[in-house]
KOLZALO-489315 format. One record per residue: residue number from 1; residue in three letters; x negated, y, z negated of N, C-alpha, C, CB in turn. Coordinates in steps of 0.05 Angstrom, whole numbers. Glycine has a CB too. Layout:
KOLZALO-489315
<NUM "Ala" <X Y Z> <X Y Z> <X Y Z> <X Y Z>>
...
END
This chain:
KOLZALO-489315
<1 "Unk" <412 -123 502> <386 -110 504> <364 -126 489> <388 -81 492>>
<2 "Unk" <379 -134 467> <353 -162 451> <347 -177 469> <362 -186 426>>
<3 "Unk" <353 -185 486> <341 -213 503> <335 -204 529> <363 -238 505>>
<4 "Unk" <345 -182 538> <335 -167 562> <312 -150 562> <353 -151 571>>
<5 "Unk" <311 -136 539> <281 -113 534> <276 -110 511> <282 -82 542>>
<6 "Unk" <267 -142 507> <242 -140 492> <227 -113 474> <225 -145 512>>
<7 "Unk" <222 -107 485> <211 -78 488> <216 -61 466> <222 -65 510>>
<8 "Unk" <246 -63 472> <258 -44 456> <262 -43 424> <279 -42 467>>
<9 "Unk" <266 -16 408> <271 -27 385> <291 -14 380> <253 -27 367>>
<10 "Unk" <316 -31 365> <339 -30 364> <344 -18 328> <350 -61 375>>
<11 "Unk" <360 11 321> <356 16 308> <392 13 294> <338 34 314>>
<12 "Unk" <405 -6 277> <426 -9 274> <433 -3 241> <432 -34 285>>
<13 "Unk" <439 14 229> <445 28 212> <459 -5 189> <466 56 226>>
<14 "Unk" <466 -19 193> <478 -38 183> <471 -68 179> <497 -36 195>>
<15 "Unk" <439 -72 195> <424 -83 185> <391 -82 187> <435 -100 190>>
<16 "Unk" <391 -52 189> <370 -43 179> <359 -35 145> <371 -26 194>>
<17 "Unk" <343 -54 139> <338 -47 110> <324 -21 103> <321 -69 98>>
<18 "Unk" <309 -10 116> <306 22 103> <334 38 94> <291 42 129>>
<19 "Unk" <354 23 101> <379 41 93> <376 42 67> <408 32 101>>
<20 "Unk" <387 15 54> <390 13 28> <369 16 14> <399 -7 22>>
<21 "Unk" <339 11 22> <328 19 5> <309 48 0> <319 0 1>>
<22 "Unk" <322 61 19> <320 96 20> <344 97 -6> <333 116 61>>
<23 "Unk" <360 82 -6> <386 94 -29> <388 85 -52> <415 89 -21>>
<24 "Unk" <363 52 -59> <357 40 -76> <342 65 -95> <344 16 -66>>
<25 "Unk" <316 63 -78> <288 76 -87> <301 122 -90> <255 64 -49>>
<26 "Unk" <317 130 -75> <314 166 -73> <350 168 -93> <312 185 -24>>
<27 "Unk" <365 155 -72> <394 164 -89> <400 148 -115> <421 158 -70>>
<28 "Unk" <386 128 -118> <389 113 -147> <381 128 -164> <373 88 -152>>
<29 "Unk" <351 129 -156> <336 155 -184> <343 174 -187> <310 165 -185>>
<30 "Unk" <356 192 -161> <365 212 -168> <386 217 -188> <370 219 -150>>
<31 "Unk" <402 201 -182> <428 191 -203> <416 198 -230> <436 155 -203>>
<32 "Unk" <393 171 -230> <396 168 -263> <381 193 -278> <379 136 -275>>
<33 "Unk" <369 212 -262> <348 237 -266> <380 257 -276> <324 250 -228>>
<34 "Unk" <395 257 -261> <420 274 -258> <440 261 -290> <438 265 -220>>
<35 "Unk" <443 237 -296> <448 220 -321> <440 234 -337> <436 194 -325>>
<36 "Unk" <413 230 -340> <399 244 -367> <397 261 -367> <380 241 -377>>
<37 "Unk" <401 286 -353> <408 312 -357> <434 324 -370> <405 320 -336>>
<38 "Unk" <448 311 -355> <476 310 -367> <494 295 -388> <487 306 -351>>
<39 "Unk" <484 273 -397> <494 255 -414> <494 269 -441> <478 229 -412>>
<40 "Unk" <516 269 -450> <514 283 -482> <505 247 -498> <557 303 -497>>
<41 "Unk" <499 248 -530> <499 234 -544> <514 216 -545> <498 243 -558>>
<42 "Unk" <513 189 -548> <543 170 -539> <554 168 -515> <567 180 -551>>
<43 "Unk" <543 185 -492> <551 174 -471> <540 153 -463> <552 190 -454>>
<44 "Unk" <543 145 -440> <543 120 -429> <550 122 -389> <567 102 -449>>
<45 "Unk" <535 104 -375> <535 112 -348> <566 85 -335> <493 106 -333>>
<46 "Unk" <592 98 -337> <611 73 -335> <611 56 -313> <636 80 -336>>
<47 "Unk" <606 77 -288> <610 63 -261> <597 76 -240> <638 60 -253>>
<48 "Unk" <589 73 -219> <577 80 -189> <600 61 -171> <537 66 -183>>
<49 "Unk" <607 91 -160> <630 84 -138> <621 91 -108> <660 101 -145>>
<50 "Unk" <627 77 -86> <619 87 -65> <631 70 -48> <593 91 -63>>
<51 "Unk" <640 87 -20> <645 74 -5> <630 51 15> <654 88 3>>
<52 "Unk" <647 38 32> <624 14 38> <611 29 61> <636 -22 48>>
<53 "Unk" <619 46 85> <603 42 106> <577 29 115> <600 59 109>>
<54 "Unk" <547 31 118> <541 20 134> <525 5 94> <526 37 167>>
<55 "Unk" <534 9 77> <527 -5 51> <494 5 42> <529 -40 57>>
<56 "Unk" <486 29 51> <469 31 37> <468 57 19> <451 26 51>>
<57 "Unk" <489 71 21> <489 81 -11> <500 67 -33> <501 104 -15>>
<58 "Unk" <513 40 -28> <511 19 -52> <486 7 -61> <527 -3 -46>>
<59 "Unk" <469 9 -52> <445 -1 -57> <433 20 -81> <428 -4 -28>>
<60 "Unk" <441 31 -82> <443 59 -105> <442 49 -133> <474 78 -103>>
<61 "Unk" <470 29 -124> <476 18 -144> <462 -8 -158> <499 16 -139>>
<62 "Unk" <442 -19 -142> <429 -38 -151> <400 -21 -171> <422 -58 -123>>
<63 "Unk" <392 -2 -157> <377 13 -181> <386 16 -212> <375 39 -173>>
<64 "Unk" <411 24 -211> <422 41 -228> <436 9 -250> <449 68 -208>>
<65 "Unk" <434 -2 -240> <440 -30 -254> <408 -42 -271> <452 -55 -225>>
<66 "Unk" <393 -38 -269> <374 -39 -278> <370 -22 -298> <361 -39 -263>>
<67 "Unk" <388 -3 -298> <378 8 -328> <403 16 -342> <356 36 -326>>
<68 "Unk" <424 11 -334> <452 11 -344> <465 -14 -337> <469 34 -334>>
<69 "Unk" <453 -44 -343> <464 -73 -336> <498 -69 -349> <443 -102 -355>>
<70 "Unk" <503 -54 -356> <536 -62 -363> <549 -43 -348> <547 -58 -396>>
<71 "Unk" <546 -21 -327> <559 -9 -314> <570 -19 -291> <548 6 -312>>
<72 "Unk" <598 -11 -280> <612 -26 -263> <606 -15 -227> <644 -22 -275>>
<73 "Unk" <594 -35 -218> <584 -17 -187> <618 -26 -166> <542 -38 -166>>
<74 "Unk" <619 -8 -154> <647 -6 -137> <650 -5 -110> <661 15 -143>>
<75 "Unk" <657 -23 -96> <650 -11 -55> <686 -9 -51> <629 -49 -22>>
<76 "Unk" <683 20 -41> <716 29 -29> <718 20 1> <723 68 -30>>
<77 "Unk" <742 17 -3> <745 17 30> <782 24 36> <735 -22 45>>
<78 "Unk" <793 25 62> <811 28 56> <838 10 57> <811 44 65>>
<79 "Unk" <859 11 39> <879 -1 38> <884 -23 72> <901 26 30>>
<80 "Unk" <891 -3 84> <900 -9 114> <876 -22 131> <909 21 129>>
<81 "Unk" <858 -35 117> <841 -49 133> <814 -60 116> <833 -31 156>>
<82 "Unk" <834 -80 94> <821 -90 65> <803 -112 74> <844 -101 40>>
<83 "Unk" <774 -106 86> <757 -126 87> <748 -135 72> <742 -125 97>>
<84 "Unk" <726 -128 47> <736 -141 28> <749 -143 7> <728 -146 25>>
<85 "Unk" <769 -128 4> <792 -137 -14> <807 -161 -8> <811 -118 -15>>
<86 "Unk" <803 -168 21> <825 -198 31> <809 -201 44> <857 -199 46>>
<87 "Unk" <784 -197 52> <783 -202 86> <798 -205 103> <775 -220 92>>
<88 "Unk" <809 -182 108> <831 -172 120> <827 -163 144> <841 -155 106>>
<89 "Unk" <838 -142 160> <836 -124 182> <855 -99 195> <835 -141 198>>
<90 "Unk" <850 -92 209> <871 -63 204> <853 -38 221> <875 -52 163>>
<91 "Unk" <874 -20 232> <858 7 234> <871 28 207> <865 22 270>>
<92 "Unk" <853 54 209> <861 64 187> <844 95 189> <856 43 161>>
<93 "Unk" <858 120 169> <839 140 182> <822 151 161> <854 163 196>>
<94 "Unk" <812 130 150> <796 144 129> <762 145 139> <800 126 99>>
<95 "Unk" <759 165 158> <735 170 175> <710 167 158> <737 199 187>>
<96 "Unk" <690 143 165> <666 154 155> <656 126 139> <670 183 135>>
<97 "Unk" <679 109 138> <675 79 118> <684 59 136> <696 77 87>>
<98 "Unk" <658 38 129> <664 12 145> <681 0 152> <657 -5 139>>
<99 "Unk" <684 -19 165> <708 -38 164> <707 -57 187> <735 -23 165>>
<100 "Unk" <711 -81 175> <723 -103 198> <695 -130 190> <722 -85 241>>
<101 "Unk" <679 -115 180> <655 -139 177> <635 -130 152> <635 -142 210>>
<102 "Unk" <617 -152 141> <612 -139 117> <580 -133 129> <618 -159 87>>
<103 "Unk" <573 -112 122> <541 -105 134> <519 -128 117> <531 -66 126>>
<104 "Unk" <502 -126 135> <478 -151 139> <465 -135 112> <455 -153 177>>
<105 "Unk" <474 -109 101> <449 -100 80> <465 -98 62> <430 -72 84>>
<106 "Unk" <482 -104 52> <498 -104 30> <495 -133 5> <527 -102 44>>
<107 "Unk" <483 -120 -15> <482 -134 -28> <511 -141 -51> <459 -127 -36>>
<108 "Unk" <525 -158 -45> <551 -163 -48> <545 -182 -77> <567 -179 -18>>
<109 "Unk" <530 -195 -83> <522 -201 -110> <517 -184 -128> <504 -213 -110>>
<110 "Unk" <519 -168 -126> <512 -144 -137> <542 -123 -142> <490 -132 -115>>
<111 "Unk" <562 -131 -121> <581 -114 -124> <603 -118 -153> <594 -117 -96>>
<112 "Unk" <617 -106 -163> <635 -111 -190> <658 -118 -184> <640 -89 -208>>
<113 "Unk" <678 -90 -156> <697 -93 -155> <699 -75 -130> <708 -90 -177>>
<114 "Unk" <724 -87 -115> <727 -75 -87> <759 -60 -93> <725 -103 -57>>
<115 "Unk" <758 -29 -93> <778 -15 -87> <795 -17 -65> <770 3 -88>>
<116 "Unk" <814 -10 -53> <824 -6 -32> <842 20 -35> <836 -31 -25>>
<117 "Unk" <848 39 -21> <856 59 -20> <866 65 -3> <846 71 -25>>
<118 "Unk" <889 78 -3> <916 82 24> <908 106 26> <953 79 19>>
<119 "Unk" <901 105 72> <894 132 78> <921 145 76> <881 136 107>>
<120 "Unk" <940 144 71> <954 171 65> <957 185 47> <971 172 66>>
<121 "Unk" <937 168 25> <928 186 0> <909 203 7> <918 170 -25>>
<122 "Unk" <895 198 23> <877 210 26> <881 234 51> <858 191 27>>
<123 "Unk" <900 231 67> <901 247 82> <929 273 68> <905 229 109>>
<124 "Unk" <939 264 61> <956 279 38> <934 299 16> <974 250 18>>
<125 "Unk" <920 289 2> <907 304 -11> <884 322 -1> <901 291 -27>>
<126 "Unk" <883 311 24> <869 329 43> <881 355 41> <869 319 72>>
<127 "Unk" <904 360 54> <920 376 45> <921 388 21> <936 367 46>>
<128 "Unk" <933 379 6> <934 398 -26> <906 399 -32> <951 382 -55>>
<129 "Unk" <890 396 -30> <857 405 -37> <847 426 -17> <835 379 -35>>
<130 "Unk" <862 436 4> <857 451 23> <876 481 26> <858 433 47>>
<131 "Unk" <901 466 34> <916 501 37> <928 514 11> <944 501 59>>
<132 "Unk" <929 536 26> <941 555 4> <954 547 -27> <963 568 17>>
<133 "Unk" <973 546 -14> <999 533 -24> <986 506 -43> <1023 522 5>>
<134 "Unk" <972 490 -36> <963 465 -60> <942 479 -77> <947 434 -46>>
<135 "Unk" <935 493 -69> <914 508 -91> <933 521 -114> <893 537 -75>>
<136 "Unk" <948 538 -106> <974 552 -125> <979 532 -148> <1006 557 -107>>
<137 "Unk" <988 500 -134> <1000 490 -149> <986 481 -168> <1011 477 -139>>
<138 "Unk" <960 474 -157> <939 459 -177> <936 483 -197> <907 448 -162>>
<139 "Unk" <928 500 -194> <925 519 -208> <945 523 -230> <924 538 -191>>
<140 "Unk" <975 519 -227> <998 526 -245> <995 499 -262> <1030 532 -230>>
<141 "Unk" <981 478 -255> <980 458 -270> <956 452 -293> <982 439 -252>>
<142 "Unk" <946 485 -283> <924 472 -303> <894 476 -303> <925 444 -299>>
<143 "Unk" <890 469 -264> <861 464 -258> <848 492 -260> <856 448 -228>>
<144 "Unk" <831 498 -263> <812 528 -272> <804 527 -237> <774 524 -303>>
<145 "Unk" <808 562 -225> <795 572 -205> <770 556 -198> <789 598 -209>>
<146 "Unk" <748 566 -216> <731 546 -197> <727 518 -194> <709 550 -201>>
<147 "Unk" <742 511 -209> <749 469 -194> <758 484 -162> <793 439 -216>>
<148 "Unk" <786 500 -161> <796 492 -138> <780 506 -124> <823 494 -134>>
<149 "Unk" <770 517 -124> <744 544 -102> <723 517 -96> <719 583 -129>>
<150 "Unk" <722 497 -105> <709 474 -96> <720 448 -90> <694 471 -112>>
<151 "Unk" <743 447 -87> <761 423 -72> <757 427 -45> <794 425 -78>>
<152 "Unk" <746 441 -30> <738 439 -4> <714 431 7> <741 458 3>>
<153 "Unk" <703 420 -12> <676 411 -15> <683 373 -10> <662 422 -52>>
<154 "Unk" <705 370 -11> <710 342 -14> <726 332 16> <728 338 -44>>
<155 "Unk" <711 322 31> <729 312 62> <742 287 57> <709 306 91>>
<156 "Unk" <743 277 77> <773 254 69> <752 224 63> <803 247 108>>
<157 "Unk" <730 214 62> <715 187 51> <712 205 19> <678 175 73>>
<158 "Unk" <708 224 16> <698 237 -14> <717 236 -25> <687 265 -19>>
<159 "Unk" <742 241 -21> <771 237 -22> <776 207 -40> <782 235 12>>
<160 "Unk" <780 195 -16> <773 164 -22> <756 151 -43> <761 156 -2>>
<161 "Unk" <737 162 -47> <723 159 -72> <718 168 -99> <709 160 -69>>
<162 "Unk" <728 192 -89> <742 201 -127> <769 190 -126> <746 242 -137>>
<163 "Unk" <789 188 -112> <810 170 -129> <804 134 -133> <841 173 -113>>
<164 "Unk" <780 125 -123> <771 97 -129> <758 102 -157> <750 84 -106>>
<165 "Unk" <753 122 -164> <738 136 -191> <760 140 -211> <724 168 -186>>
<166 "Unk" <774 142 -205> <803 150 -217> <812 122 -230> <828 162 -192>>
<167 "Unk" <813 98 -202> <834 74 -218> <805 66 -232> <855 42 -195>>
<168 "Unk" <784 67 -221> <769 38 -248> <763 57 -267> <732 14 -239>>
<169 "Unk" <764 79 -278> <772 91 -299> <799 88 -311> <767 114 -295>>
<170 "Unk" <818 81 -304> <836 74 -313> <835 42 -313> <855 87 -301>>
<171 "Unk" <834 27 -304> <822 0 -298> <810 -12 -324> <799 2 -277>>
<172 "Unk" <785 2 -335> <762 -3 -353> <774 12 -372> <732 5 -345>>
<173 "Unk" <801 28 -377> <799 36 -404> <777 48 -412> <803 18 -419>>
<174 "Unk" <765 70 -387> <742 87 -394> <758 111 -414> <726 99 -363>>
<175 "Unk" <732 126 -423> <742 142 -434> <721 173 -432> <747 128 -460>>
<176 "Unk" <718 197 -462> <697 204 -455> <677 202 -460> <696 215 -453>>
<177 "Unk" <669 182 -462> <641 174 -467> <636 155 -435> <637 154 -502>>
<178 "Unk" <647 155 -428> <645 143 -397> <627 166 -362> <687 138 -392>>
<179 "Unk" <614 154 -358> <615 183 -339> <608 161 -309> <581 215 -351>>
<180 "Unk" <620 171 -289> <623 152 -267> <612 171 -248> <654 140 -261>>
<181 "Unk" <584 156 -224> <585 181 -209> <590 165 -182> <556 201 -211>>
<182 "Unk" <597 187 -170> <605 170 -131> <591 198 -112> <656 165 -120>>
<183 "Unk" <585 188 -102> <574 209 -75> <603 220 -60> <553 187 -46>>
<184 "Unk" <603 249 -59> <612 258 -38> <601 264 -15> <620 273 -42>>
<185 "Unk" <610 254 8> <593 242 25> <599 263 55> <602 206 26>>
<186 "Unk" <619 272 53> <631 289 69> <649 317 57> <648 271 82>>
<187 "Unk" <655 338 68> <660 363 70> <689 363 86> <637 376 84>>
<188 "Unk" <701 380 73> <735 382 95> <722 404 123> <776 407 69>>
<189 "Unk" <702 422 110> <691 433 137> <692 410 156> <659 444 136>>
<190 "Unk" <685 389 156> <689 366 174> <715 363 200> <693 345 153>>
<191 "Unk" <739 366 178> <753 361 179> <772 378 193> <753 354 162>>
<192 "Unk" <771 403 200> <786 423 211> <812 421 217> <776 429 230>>
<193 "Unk" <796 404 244> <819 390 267> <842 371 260> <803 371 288>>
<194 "Unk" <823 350 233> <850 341 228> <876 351 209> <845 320 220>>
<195 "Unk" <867 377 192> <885 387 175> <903 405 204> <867 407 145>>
<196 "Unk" <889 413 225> <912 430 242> <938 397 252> <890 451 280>>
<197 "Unk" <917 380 263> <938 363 270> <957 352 245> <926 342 285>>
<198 "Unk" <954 346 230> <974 344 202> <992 362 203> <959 350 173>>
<199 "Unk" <988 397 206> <1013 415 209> <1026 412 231> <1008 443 206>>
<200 "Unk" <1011 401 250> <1024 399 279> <1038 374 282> <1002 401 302>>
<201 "Unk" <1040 355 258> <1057 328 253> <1081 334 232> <1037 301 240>>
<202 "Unk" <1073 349 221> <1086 347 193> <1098 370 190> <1068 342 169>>
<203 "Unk" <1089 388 204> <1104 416 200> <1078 435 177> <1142 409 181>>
<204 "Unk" <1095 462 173> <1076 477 145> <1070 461 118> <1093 506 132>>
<205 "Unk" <1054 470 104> <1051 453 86> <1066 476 65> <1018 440 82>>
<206 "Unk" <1088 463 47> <1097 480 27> <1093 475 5> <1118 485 27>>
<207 "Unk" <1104 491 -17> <1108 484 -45> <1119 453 -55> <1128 506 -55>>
<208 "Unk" <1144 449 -36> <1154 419 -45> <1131 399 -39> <1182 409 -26>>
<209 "Unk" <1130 409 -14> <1103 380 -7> <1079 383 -26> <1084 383 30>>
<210 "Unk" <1069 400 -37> <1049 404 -56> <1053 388 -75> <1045 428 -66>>
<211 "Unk" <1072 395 -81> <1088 379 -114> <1088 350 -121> <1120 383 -117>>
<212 "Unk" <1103 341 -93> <1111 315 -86> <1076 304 -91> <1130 312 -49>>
<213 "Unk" <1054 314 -68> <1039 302 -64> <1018 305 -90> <1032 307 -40>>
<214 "Unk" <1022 331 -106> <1002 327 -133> <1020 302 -149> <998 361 -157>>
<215 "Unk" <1043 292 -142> <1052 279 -169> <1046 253 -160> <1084 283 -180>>
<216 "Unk" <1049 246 -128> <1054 218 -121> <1026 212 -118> <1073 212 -96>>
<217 "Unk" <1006 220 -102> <986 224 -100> <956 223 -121> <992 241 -90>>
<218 "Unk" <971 242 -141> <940 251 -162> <955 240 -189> <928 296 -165>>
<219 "Unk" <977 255 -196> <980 246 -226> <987 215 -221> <1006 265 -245>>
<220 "Unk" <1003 201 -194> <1007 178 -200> <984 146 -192> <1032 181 -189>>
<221 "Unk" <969 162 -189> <940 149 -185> <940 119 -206> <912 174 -197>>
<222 "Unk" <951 96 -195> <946 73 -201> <925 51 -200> <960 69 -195>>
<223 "Unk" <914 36 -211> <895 3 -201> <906 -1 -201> <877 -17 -207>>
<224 "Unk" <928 -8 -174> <942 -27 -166> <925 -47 -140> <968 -11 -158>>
<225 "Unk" <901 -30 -125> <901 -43 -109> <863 -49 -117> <914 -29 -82>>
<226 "Unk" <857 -57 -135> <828 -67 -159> <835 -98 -148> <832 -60 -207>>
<227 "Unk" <807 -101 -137> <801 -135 -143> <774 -135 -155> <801 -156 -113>>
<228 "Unk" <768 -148 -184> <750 -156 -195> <735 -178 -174> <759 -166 -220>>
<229 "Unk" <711 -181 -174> <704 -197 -163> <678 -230 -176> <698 -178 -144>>
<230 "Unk" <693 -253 -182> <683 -267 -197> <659 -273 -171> <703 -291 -211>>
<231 "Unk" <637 -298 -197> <613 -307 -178> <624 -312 -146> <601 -338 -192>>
<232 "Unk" <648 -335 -148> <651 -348 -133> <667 -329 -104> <664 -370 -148>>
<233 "Unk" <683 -306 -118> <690 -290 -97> <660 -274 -83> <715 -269 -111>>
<234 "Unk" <641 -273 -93> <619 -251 -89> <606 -267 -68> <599 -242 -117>>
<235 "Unk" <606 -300 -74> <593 -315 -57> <615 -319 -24> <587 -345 -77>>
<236 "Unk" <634 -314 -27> <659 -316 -3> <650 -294 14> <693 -312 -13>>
<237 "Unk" <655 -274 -4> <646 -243 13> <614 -246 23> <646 -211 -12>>
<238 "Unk" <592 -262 12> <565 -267 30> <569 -278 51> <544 -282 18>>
<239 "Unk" <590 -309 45> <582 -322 71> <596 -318 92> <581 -347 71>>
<240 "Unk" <623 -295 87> <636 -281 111> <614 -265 124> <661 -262 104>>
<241 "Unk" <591 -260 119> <570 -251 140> <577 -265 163> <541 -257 134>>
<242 "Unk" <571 -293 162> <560 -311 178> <575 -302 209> <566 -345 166>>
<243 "Unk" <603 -294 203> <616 -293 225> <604 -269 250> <643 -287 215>>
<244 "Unk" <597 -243 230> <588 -221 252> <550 -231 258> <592 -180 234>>
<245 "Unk" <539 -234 240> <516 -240 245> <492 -259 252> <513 -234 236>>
<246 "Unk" <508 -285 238> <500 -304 256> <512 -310 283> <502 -325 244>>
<247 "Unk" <538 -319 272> <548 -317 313> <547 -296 335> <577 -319 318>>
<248 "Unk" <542 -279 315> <545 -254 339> <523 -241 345> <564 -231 332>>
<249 "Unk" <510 -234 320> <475 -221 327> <458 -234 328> <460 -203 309>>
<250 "Unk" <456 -253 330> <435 -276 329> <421 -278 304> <414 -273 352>>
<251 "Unk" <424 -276 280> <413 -284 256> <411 -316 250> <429 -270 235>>
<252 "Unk" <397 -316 232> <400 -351 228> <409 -357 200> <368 -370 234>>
<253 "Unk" <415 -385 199> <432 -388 176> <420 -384 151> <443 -412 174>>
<254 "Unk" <387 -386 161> <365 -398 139> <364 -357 130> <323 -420 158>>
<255 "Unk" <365 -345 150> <362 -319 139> <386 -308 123> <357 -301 160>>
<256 "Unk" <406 -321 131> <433 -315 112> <431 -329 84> <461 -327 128>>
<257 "Unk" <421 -342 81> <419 -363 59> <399 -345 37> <402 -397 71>>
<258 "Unk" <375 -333 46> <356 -322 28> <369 -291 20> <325 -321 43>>
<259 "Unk" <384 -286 38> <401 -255 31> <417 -265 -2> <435 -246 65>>
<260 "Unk" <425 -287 -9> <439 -300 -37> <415 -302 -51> <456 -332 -36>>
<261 "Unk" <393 -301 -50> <373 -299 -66> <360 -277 -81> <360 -308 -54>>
<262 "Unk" <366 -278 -115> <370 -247 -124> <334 -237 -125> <391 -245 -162>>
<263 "Unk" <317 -247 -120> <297 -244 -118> <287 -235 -89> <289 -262 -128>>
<264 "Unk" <309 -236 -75> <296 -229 -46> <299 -198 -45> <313 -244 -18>>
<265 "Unk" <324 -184 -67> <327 -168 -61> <310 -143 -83> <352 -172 -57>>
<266 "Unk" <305 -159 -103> <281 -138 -118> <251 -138 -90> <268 -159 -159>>
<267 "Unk" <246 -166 -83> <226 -156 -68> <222 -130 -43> <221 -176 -60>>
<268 "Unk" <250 -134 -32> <258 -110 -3> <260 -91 -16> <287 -112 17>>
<269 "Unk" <268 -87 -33> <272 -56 -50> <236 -49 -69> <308 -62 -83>>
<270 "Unk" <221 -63 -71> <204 -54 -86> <177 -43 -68> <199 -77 -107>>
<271 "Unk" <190 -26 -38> <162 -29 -23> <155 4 -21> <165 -46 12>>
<272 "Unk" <165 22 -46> <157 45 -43> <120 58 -40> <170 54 -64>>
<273 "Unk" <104 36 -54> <81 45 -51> <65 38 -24> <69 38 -72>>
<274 "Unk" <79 15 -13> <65 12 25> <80 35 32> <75 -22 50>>
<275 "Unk" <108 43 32> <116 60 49> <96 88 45> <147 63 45>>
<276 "Unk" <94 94 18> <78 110 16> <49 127 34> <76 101 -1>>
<277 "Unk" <42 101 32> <9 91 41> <10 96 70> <-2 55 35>>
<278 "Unk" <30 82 92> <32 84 112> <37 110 123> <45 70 115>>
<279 "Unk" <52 133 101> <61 164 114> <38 177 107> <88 181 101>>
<280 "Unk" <25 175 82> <-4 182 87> <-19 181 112> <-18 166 74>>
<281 "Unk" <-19 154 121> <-33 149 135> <-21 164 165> <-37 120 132>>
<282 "Unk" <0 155 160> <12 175 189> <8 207 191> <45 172 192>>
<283 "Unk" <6 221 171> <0 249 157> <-30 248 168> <4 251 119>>
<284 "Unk" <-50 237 158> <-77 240 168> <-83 228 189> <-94 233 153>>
<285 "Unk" <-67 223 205> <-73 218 239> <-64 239 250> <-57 193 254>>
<286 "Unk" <-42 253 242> <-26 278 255> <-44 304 254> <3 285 238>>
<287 "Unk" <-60 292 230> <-82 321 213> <-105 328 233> <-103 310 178>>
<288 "Unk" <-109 298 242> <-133 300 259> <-127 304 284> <-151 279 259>>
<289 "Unk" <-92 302 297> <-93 309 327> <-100 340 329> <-63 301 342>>
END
């Protein structure tokens, strides 16, 4: 359609920059507004975790680095299709997060460390965060009613990202003076269909399976699958762009080259007062139709 109609304007979630910096400039601040409300004395902001999809609620994390430079920013993705944990490949069912290429808006210089997480953790705890029977158990273990009266609030990428919250807290030898935040990004309301097909694979969900899956699942929550990421890995993960977007979208190399430029990216993120000006302006055109 680029080279046929002109015309048109092509609106691609993954290298469109209003993404990230709708998440730079509204979900960054929000964060740190939400920080200082909550931060007791001695705390400290440890980490911003998020999954990669189309990478612009990591861009969150480039705000939030600006005023917490020692906090660890995190892109999840999953186990079964570790793009960048290996640059890898894979299908996998952790609905809702990227995979297979690294998005054109991701600022990967910027990133700390790439999780990877096995969807059957996540589709397992789907489960025990949902029926009956895993509520009971959580409950005998400990967790207070209203945690679990709100585990349904968490669908299977939110999933995914509180146990990526889990290892680099264990990872970093966080503690409590640590406070890590990640977007839940999705709802098991979502999810309906896939908790019926789970009983319709697996059978009822019982007490044993609860058990099994709070122990293997939640209490046994390892960094096993944490890659730190040095300069030189941060620069591998940029120029694996080249593959989806220069060869494939027609980008050019010279535009791939200035994306490594840490100044290119304070400038794309600093355009809240044109955007401003312009909805004004679109506001008082609408005023006068």
């Amino acid at each position: 359609m680029r080279e046929t109609r002109p015309e048109c304007v092509i609106f691609n979630q993954f290298d469109e920059f209003g993404n990230p910096i709708w998440h730079y400039n509204v979900t960054g601040s929000i964060i740190e507004e939400i920080f200082n409300k909550v931060a007791k004395p001695g705390q400290r902001l440890g980490a911003y975790v998020a999954s990669t999809g189309s990478a612009g609620t990591l861009a969150a994390g480039d705000y939030l680095r600006k005023k917490h430079p020692g906090m660890i920013v995190t892109a999840t993705e999953a186990l079964q299709c570790p793009t960048l944990f290996s640059c890898g490949f894979g299908g996998h069912r952790i609905e809702g997060i990227g995979d297979k290429h690294v998005p054109w808006v991701h600022n990967v210089r910027n990133t700390d460390v790439i999780s990877a997480v096995d969807d059957q953790q996540t589709m397992d705890l789907l489960r025990l965060f949902n029926e009956d029977v895993g509520h009971k158990v959580l409950a005998e273990s400990g967790l207070s009613q209203e945690l679990i009266e709100q585990l349904p609030l968490l669908g299977i990428s939110s999933i995914c990202n509180l146990v990526s919250s889990i290892q680099i807290a264990q990872y970093y030898d966080m503690d409590g003076r640590d406070i890590i935040f990640l977007p839940l990004t999705d709802s098991a309301e979502m999810y309906t269909s896939r908790l019926a097909e789970l009983t319709e694979q697996q059978g009822v969900y019982d007490r044993d399976q609860a058990l099994r899956d709070q122990a293997h699942w939640l209490h046994g929550i390892t960094p096993d699958y944490l890659r730190e990421l040095s300069y030189h890995d941060r620069k591998t993960l940029h120029n694996f762009k080249y593959f989806t977007w220069v060869e494939q979208q027609g980008r050019t190399v010279e535009e791939l080259r200035q994306l490594w430029d840490r100044d290119f990216w304070t400038e794309t993120f600093n355009v809240v007062d044109h955007w401003d000006k312009r909805i004004n302006e679109f506001n008082e055109r609408i005023k006068l139709a």
